[in-house]
C-alpha positions as MATLAB code, in Angstrom:
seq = 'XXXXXXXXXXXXXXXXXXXXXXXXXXXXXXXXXXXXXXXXXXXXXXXXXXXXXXXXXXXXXXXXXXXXXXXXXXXXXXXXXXXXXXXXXXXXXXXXXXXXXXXXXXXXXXXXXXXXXXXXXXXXXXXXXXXXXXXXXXXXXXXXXXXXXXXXXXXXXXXXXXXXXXXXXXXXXXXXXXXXXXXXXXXXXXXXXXXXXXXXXXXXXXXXXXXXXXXXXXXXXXXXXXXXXXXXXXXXXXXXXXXXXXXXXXXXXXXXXXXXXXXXXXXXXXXXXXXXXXXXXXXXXXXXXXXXXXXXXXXXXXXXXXXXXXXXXXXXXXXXXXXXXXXXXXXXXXXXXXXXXXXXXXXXXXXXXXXXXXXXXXXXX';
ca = [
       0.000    0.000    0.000;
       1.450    3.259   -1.053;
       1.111    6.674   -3.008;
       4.136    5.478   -5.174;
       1.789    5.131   -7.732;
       1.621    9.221   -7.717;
       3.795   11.446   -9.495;
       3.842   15.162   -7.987;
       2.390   15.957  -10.978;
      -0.192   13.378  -11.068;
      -0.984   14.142   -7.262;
      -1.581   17.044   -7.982;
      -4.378   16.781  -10.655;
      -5.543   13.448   -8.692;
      -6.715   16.240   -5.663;
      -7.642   18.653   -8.417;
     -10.445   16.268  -10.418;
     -11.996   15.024   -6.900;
     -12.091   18.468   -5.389;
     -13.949   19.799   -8.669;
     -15.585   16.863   -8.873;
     -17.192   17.573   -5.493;
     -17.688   21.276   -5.635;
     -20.039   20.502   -8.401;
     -21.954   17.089   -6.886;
     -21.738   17.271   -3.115;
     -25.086   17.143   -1.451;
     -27.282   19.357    0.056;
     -26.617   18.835    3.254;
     -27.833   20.287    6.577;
     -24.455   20.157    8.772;
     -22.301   21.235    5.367;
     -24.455   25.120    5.463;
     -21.370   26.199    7.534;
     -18.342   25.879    9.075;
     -19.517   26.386   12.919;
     -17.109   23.741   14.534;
     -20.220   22.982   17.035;
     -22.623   21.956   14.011;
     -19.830   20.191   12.607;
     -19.436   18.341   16.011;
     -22.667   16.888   16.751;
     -22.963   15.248   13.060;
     -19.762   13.583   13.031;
     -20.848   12.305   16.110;
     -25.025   11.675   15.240;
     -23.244    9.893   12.204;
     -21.096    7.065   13.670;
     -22.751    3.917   12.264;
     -26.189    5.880   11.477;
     -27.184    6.508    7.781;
     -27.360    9.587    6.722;
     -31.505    9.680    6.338;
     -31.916    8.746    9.680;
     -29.796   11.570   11.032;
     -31.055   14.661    9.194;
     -34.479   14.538   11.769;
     -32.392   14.351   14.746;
     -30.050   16.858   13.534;
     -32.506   19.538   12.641;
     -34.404   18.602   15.699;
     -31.520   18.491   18.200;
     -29.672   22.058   16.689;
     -32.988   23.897   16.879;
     -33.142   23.255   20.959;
     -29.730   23.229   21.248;
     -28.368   25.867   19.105;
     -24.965   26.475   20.631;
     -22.402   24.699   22.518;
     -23.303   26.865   25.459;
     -27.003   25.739   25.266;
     -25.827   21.966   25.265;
     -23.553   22.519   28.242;
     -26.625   24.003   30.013;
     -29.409   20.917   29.344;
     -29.901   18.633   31.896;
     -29.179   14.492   30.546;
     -33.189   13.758   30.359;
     -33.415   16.454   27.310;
     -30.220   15.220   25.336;
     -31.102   11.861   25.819;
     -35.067   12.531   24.947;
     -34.139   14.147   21.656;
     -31.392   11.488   21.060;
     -34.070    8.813   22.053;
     -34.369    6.660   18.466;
     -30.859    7.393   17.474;
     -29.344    4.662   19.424;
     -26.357    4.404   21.010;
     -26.727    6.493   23.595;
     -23.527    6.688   24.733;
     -22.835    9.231   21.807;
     -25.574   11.588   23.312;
     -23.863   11.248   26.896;
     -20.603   11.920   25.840;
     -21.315   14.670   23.811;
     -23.041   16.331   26.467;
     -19.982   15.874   28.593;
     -17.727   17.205   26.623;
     -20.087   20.124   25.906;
     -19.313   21.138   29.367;
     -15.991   20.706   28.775;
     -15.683   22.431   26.398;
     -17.590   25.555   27.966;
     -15.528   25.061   31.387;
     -11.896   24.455   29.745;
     -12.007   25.564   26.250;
     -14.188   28.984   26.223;
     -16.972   28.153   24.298;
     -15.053   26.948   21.263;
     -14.070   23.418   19.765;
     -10.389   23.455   20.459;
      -8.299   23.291   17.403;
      -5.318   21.547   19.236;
      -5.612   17.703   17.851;
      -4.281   16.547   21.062;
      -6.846   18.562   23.088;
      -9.909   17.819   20.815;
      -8.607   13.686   22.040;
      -8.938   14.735   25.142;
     -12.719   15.126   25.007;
     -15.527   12.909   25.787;
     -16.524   10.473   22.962;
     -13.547   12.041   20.249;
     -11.110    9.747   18.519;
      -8.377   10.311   15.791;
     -11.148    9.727   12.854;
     -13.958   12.485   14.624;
     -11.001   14.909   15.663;
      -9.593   14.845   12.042;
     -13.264   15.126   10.615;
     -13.945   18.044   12.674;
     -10.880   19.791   12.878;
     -10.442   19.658    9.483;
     -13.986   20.831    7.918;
     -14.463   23.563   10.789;
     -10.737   25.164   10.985;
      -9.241   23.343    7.652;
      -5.825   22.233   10.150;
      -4.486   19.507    7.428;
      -5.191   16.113    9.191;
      -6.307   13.388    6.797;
      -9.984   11.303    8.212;
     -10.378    8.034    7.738;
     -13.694    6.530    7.697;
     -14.708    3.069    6.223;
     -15.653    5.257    2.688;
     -12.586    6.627    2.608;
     -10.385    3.234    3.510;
     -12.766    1.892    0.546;
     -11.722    4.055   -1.942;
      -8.473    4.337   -1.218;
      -7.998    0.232   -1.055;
      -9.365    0.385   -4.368;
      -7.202    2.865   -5.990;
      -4.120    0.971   -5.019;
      -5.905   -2.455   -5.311;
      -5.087   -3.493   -1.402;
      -6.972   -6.715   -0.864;
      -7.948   -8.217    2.307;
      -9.499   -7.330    5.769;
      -9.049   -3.384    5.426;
      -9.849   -3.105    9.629;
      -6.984   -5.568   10.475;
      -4.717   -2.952   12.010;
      -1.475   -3.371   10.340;
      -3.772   -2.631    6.864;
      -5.980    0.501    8.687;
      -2.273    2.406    9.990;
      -1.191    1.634    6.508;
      -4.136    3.559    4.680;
      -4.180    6.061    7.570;
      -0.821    6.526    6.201;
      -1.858    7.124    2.608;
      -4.779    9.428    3.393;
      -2.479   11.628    5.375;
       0.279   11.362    2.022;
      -2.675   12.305   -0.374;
      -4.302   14.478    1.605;
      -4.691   18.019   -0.466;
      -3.018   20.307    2.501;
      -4.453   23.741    1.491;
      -7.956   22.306    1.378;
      -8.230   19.601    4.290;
     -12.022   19.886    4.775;
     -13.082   19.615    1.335;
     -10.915   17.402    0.866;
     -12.083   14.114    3.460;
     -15.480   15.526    2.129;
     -14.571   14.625   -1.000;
     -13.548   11.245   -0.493;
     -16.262   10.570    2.202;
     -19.042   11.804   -0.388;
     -16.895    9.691   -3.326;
     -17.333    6.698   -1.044;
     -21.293    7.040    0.127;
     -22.340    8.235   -4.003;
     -20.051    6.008   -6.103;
     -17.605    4.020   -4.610;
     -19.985    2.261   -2.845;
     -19.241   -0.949   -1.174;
     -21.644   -3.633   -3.439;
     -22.211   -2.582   -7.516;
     -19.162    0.823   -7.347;
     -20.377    2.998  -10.478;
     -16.658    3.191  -12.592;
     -18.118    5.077  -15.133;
     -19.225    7.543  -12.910;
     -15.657    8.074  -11.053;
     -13.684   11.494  -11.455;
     -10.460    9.547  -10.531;
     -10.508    6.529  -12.008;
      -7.847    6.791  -14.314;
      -5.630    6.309  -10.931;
      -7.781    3.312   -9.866;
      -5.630   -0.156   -9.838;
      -8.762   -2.041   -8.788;
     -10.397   -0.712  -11.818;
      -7.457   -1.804  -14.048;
      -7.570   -5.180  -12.720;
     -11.073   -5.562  -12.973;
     -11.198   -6.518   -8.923;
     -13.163   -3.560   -8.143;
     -16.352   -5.567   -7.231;
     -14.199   -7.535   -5.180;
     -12.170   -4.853   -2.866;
     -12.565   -5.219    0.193;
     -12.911   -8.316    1.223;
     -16.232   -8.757    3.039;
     -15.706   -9.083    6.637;
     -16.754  -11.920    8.923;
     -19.852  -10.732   10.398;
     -20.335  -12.451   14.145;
     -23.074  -14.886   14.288;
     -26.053  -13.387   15.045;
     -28.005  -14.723   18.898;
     -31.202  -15.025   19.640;
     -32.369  -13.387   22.857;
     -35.421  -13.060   24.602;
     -35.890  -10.489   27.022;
     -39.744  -10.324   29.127;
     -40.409   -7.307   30.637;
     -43.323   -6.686   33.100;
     -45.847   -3.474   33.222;
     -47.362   -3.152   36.369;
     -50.126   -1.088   35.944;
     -52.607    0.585   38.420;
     -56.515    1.686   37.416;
     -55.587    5.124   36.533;
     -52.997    4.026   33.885;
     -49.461    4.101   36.000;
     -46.776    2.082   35.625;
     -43.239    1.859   37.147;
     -39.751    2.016   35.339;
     -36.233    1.225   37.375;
     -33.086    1.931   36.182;
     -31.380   -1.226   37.003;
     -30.995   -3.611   33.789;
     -31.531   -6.857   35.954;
     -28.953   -9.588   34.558;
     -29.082   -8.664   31.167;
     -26.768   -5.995   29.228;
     -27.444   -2.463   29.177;
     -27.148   -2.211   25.358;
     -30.689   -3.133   24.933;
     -32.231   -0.424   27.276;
     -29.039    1.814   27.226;
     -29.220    2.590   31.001;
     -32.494    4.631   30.676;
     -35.597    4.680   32.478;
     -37.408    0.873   31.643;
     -39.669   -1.548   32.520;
     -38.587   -4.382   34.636;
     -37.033   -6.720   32.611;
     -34.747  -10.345   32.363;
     -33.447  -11.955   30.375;
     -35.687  -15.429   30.041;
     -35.053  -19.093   28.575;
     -38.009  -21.661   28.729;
     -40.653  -20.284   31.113;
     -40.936  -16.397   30.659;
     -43.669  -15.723   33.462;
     -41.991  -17.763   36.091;
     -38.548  -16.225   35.023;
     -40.047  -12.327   35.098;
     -42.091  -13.536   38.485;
     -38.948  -14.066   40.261;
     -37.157  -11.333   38.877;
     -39.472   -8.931   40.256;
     -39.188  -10.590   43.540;
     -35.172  -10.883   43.799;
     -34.350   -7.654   42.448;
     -37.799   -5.642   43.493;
     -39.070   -7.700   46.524;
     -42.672   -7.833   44.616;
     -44.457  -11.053   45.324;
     -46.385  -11.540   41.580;
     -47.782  -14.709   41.359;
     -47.303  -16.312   37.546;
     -50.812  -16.405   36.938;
     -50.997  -12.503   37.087;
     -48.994  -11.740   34.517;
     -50.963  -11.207   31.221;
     -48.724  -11.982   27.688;
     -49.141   -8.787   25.436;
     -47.915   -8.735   21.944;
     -44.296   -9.602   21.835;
     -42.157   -7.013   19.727;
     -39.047   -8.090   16.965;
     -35.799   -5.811   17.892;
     -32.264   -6.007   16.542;
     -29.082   -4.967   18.192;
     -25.842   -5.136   15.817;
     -25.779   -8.937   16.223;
     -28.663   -9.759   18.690;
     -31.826  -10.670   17.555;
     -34.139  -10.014   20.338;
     -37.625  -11.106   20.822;
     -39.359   -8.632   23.494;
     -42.041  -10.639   25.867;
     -44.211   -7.656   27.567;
     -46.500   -8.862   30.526;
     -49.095   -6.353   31.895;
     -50.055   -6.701   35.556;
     -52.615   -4.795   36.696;
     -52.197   -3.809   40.319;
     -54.552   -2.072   42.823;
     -51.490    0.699   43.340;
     -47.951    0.885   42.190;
     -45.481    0.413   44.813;
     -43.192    3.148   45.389;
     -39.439    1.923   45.671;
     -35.615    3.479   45.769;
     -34.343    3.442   42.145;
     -37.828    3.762   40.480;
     -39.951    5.814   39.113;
     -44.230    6.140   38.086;
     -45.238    7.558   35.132;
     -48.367    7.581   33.356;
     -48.402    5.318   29.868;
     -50.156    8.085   28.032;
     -46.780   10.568   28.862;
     -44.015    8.072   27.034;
     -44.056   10.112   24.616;
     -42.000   12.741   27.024;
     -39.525   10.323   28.319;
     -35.998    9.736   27.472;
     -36.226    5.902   27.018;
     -35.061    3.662   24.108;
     -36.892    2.298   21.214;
     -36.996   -1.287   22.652;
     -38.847    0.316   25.852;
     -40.738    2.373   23.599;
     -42.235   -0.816   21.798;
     -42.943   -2.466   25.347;
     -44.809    0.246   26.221;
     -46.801    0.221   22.554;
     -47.918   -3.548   23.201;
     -49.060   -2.364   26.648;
     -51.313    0.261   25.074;
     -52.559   -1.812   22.660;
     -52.915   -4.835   25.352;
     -55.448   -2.067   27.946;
     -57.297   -1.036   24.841;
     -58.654   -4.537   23.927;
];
């Protein structure tokens, strides 16, 4: 892997066909009408592993209550993480609004442009410091993205698993030796967008390409085949039963404690009570809610509701709701009551979100 391959010359009109090539096709896109480091910020970080049409709501939606860095630094962790709520991975959302105060506290307001103190924030590595640093103050650091590795693998035909790390230092490597030094932002834009429109990962469009010429994969006719798909894990199937205790005037209680199963699922929000289950869901639930709640439920008083499909990168999970209507909701440390009909104002995740669905559904019938 290497930018032999490059003259100076040929470098040189190599950054010059992908930069035009972008200032005439890049998209229309919300975070790219300006510069503002903050803006910047919170879509590199709404972005990591989200599509792009799922994060223009949120985006809009999250800059239009908090407009400024200042305004972030200010919210309290039930608003970020209600706006987030969707989004997934909440730990984005967290660390974002940590290092908003950071940044207010330590840093005056302003994203700082030192690489080494960007690293030091909440929730930035080398690719999001690069990415930001680069498109808000143009400092010449080269990103690199899983587009960008992709294009770049093909150009100089590098076969294999791209994220084994000897391979990722060497294309970090190469981005940094083609990066285009007077016009750092535009330029990871460039390959990002070159990546996402036409170097795409299945069926990449050739014909369409303002650098192919360069392109070794192309001359080889491996294009199609660069890189090498990775192993994906195996996926598990999980299911997770989750009780709604529910008194006559529509109340219900949520804990914060995800019982014995991960926190991925219900990403340490507010949720119903909930355990993992293998062959006999009520009595399973029944005795979680009296080891970790001290409730005595009996089995028989737990009604099945409409279970609910959910997928978490490799864990398919089948949710098993349960409504138990009780005469009053107990009140206990680490809980809370809410009324179902105000969900819609909670910062909880989509898989508590469908629970709660079924258990509408399951008092309406």
């Amino acid at each position: 892997m290497t930018s032999s391959q490059f003259s100076p010359r040929a470098l040189r009109s190599f950054q010059r066909r992908l930069l035009s090539w972008f200032g005439k096709h890049r998209r229309d896109l919300p975070w790219r009408a300006s510069r503002d480091p903050y803006r910047v910020w919170v879509a590199e970080i709404m972005l990591q592993q989200t599509r792009i049409a799922a994060v223009i709501p949120y985006y809009d939606r999250f800059l239009a209550r908090f407009p400024t860095v200042e305004s972030l630094s200010r919210a309290r962790p039930h608003e970020v993480l209600k706006l987030w709520a969707g989004l997934g991975y909440y730990s984005r959302a967290r660390n974002l609004h940590r290092a908003a105060k950071e940044i207010v506290a330590h840093h005056h307001g302003n994203f700082p442009r030192d690489p080494a103190a960007a690293l030091e924030l909440p929730g930035i590595g080398h690719y999001t410091a690069a990415a930001v640093l680069s498109i808000a103050y143009d400092v010449p650091l080269a990103a690199l993205d899983g587009n960008i590795a992709r294009v770049l693998a093909r150009v100089t035909a590098l076969r294999g698993d791209l994220r084994e790390p000897r391979r990722w230092r060497g294309l970090g490597d190469l981005a940094a030796s083609l990066l285009a030094l007077n016009a750092a932002g535009d330029w990871n834009q460039a390959l990002m967008e070159l990546g996402e429109t036409v170097c795409t990962p299945q069926i990449p469009r050739c014909g369409e390409c303002p650098v192919s010429r360069w392109c070794r994969a192309l001359e080889l006719g491996i294009s199609d085949k660069i890189p090498a798909p990775r192993k994906k894990r195996a996926p598990v199937k999980i299911r997770i039963a989750a009780a709604i205790l529910m008194d006559q005037d529509g109340r219900t209680l949520l804990v914060k404690d995800p019982g014995d199963h991960d926190d991925v699922l219900f990403s340490r929000m507010w949720q119903f009570p909930a355990v993992h289950v293998k062959s006999d869901p009520p009595a399973e639930l029944a005795n979680h809610l009296r080891s970790t709640l001290g409730l005595e439920i009996a089995e028989s008083a737990l009604e099945p509701l409409r279970p609910a499909r959910h997928a978490v990168t490799f864990r398919n999970i089948t949710l098993l709701p349960f409504l138990c209507r009780v005469q009053q909701v107990p009140k206990l440390a680490r809980t809370r009551i809410v009324a179902l009909s105000e969900f819609s104002r909670l910062a909880v995740s989509s898989a508590t979100r469908k629970i709660a669905s079924a258990a509408k559904d399951g008092t309406r019938s």
